[in-house]
C-alpha positions as CSV (number, residue, x, y, z in Angstrom):
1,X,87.4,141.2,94.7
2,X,87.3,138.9,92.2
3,X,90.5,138.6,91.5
4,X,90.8,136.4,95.0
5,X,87.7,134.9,94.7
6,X,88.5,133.0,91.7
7,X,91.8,131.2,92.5
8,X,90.0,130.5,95.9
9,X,86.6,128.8,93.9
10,X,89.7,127.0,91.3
11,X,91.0,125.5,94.5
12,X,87.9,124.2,95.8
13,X,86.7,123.1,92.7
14,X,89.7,120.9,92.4
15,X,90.0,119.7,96.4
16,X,86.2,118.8,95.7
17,X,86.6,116.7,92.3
18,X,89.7,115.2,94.2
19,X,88.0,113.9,97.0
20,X,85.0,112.6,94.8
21,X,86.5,111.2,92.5
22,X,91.1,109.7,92.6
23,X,90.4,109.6,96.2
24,X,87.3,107.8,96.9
25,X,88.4,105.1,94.1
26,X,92.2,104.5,95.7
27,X,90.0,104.2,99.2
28,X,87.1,102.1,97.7
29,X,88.0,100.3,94.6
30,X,85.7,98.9,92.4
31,X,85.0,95.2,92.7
32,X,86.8,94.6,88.8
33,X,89.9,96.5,89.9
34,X,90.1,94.6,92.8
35,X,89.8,91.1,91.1
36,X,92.5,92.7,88.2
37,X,94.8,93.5,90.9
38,X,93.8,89.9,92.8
39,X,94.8,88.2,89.1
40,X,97.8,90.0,88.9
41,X,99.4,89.0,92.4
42,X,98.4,85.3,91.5
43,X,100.4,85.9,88.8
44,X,102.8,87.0,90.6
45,X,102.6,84.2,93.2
46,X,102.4,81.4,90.6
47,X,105.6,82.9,88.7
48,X,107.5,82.7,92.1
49,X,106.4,79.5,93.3
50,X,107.8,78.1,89.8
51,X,111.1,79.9,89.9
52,X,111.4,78.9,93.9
53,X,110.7,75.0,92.7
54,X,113.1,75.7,89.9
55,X,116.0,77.1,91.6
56,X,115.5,74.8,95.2
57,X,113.7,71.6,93.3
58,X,111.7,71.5,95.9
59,X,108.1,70.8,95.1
60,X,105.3,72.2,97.6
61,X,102.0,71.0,95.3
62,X,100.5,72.8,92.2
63,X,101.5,76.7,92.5
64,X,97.8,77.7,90.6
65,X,96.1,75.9,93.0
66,X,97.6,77.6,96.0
67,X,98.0,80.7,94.4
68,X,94.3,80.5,94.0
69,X,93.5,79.3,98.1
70,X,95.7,81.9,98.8
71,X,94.2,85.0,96.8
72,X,90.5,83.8,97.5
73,X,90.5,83.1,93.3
74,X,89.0,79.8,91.4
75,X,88.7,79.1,88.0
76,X,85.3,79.3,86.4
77,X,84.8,78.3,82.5
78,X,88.5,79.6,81.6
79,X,88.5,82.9,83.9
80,X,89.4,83.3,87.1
81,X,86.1,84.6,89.7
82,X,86.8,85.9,92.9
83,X,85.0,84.3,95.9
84,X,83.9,87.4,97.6
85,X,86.4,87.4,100.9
């Protein structure tokens, strides 16, 4: 009997710390992973914009500053703040 009882409790036990725990924070993330991954795509927005006005020469304003409008960012005393949206 308690031979199946135990991979049965093993399973649970790992659906449950699953759920609670990798699941909820890929659903919900916290408000500093979201801003990390928010600083990251500007990153990645402000690398493009410079490599699209490189190779075209076409010049569409400052790349930080609509990086930032974009990705609801602005610039606080050196670090980058989100605005909340």
């Amino acid at each position: 009997m308690f031979r199946r009882l135990l991979p049965i409790a093993i399973m649970i036990a790992a659906g449950y710390w699953y759920w609670s725990g990798p699941y909820q924070e890929q659903r919900h993330p916290a408000d500093e992973k979201k801003l990390e991954n928010a600083i990251e795509d500007m990153r990645q927005c402000i690398r493009g914009m410079n490599y699209k006005s490189g190779a075209t020469g076409e010049n569409v304003g400052d790349p930080e500053a609509i990086c930032a409008e974009r990705h609801h960012l602005y610039l606080y005393e050196g670090e980058w703040r989100s605005t909340g949206e």
